[in-house]
C-alpha positions as CSV (number, residue, x, y, z in Angstrom):
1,X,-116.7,194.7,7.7
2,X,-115.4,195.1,4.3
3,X,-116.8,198.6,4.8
4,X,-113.9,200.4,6.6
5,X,-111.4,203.5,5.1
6,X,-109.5,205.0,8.4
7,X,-108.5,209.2,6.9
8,X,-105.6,210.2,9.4
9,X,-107.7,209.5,12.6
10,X,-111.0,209.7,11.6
11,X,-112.9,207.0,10.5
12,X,-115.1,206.8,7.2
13,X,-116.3,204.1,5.4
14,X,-117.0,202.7,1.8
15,X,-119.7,200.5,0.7
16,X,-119.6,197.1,-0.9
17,X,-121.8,194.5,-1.7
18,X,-123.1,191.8,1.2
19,X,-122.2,188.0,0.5
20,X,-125.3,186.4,-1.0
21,X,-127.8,184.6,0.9
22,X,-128.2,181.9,-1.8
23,X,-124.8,180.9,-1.6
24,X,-124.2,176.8,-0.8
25,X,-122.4,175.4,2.1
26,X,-119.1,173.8,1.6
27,X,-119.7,169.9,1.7
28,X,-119.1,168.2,5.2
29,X,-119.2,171.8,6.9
30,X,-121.9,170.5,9.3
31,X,-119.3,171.8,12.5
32,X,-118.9,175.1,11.8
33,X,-122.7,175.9,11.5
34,X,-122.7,177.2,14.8
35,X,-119.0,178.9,14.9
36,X,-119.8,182.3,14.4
37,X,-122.7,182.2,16.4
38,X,-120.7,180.9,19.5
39,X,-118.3,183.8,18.7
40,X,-120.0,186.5,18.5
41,X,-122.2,185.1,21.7
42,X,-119.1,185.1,23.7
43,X,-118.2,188.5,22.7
44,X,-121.5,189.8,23.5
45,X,-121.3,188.7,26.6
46,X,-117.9,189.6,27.5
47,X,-118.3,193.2,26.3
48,X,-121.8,193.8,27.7
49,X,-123.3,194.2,23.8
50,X,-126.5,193.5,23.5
51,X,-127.6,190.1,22.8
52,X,-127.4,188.6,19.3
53,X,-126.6,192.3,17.9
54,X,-122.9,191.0,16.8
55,X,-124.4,188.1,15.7
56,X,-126.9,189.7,13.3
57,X,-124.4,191.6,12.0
58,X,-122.6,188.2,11.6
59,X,-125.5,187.2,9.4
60,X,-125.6,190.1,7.7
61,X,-122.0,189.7,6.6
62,X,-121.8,186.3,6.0
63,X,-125.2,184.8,6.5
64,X,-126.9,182.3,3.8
65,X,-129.7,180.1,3.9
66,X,-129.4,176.4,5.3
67,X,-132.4,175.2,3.8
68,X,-132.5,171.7,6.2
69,X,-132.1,174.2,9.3
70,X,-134.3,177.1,7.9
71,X,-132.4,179.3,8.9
72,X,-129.7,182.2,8.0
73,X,-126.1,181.1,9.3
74,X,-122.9,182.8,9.2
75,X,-119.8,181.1,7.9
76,X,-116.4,182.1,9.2
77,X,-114.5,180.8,6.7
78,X,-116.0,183.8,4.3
79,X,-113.7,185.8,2.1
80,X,-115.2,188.6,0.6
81,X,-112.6,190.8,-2.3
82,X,-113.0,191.3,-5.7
83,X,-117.1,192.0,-5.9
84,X,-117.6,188.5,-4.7
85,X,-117.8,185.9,-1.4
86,X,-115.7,183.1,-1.0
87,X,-117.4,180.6,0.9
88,X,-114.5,178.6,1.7
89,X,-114.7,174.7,3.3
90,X,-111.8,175.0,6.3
91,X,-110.0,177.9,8.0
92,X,-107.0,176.4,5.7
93,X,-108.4,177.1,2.6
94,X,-109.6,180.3,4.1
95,X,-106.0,181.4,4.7
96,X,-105.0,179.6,1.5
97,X,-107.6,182.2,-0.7
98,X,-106.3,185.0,1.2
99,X,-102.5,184.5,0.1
100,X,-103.4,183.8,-3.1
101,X,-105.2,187.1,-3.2
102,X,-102.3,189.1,-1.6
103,X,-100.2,187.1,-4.2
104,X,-101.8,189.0,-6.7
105,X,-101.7,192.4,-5.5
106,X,-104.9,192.5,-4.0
107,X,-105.4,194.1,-0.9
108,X,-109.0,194.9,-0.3
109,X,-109.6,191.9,1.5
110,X,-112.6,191.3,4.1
111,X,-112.7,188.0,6.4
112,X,-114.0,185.8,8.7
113,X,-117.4,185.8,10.9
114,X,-117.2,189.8,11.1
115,X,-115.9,190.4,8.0
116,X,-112.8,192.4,9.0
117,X,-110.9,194.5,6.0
118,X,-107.2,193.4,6.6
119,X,-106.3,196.6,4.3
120,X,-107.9,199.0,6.8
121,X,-107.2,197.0,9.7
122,X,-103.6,196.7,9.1
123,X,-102.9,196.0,12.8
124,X,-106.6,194.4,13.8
125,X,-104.2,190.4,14.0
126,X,-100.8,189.7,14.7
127,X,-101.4,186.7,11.3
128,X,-104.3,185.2,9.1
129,X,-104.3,182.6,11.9
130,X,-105.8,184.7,14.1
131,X,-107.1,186.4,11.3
132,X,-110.0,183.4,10.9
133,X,-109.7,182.7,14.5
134,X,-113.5,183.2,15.2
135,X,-113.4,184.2,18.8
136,X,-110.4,186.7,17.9
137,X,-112.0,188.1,15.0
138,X,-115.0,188.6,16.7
139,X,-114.3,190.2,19.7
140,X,-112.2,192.5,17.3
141,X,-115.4,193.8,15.5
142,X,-117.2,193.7,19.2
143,X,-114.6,196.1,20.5
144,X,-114.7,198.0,17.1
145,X,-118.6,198.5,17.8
146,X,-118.6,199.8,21.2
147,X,-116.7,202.3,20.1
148,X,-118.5,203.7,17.4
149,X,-121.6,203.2,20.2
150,X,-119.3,205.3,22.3
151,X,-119.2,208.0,19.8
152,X,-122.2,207.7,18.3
153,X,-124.5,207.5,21.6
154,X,-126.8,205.1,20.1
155,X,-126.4,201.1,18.9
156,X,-128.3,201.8,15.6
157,X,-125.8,204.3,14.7
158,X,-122.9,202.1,15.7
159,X,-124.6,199.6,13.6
160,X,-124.9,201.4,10.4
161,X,-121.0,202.8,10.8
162,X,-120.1,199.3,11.5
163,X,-120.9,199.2,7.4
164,X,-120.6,202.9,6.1
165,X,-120.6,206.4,6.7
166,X,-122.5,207.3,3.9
167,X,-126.6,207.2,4.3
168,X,-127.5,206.0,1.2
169,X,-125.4,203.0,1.9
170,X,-126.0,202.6,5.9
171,X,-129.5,203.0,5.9
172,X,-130.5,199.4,4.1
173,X,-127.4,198.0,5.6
174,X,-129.1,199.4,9.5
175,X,-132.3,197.8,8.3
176,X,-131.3,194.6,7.5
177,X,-129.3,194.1,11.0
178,X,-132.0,195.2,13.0
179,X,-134.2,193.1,11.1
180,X,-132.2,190.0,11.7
181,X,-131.5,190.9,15.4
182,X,-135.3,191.3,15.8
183,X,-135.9,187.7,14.5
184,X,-132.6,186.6,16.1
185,X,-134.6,187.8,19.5
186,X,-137.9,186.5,18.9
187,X,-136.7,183.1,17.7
188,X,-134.8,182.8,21.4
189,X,-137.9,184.1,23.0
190,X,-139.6,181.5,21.0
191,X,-137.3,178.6,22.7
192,X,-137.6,180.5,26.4
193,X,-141.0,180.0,25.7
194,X,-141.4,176.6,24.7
195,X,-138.7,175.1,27.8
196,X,-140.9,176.7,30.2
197,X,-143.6,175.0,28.7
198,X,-141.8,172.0,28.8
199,X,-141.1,172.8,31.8
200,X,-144.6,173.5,33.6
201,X,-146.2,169.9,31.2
202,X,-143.5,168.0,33.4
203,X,-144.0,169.7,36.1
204,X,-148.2,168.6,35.5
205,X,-147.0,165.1,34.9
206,X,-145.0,164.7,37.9
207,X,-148.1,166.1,40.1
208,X,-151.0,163.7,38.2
209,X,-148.1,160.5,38.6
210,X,-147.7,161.4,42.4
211,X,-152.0,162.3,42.8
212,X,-152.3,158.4,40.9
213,X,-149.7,156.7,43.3
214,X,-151.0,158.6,46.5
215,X,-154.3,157.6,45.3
216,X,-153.4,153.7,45.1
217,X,-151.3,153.5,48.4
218,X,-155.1,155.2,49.4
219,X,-157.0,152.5,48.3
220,X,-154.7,149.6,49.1
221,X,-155.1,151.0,52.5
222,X,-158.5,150.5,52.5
223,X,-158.4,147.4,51.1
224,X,-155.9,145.6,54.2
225,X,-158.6,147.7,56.5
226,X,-161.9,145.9,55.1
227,X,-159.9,142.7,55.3
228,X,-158.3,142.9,58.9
């Protein structure tokens, strides 16, 4: 969300770029592989946002490729000022980068899962704590984009001003997101899919165990009979 310039009280937005996708993981960040995802499903679900769009934006934030997962994750220890993304290994050294950057004067600062600019969000935490608090930050952005679904009347809309006001910079930015979310979406319907196939196999295996066993009680019967 490193997108956001508040004018008085209306809200416009400048562009810059997206973290990179081929960016490495920290070493020995295997726990926080699902953090933002966790987040941003809680938020969904406490706001009544439609499933996995907070999280694709997520991704499109932060996301990079985990090449043993195949698969785009977010990371929430992200700091993104400067031109560049600072994949950072804890929420320490998160906070750490941060102050350093404030140290120097810098103040176009974007963080976390959601990629919140502290400089146009001067009141979106209480501290950088709650800053790269992933739920907090999170439900800060989900909040942000009912609103702009509020006064925009549509979630595509919400989703390009989430990044930009400007066309030429929302338009890609919309794409990408709803790309995401639509493989987001098919890769849960993918995992419905396959548990109810799981499902109905051991469902099948129960019935052909319990046909064999009513089948042997069956002929054991007739055995004791053609003995008696």
């Amino acid at each position: 969300m490193r997108h956001f310039v508040f004018l008085l009280l209306t809200m416009t937005f400048a562009l810059t770029a997206l973290p990179s996708l081929a960016a490495k993981f920290p070493v020995g960040g295997a726990e926080f592989l699902t953090t933002c995802r966790s987040a941003t499903a809680q938020t969904e679900k406490s706001l009544r946002l439609p499933t996995r769009l907070l999280n694709a934006i997520s991704l499109a934030e932060t996301g990079r490729w985990h090449e043993k997962r195949r698969e785009i994750i977010a990371w929430p220890w992200t700091v993104y000022s400067e031109g560049r993304g600072r994949y950072l290994p804890s929420k320490a050294a998160a906070i750490a980068e941060v102050k350093k950057l404030k140290a120097k004067g810098v103040k176009n600062i974007d963080v976390g899962c959601m990629q919140v600019n502290l400089h146009w969000h001067p009141n979106a935490f209480s501290s950088l704590e709650q800053a790269f608090d992933p739920k907090i930050n999170a439900s800060y952005a989900g909040n942000l984009l009912k609103k702009l679904r509020y006064e925009s009347k549509s979630w595509n809309f919400a989703v390009a001003y989430y990044h930009s006001r400007t066309k030429k910079h929302y338009i890609p930015y919309k794409q990408k997101v709803l790309k995401l979310w639509r493989e987001d979406r098919k890769r849960d319907t993918k995992i419905r899919l396959e548990k109810i196939r799981d499902k109905h196999r051991a469902h099948k295996k129960a019935l052909k165990k319990k046909r064999e066993e009513a089948k042997k009680q069956k002929l054991a019967r007739s055995g004791k009979i053609l003995n008696s």
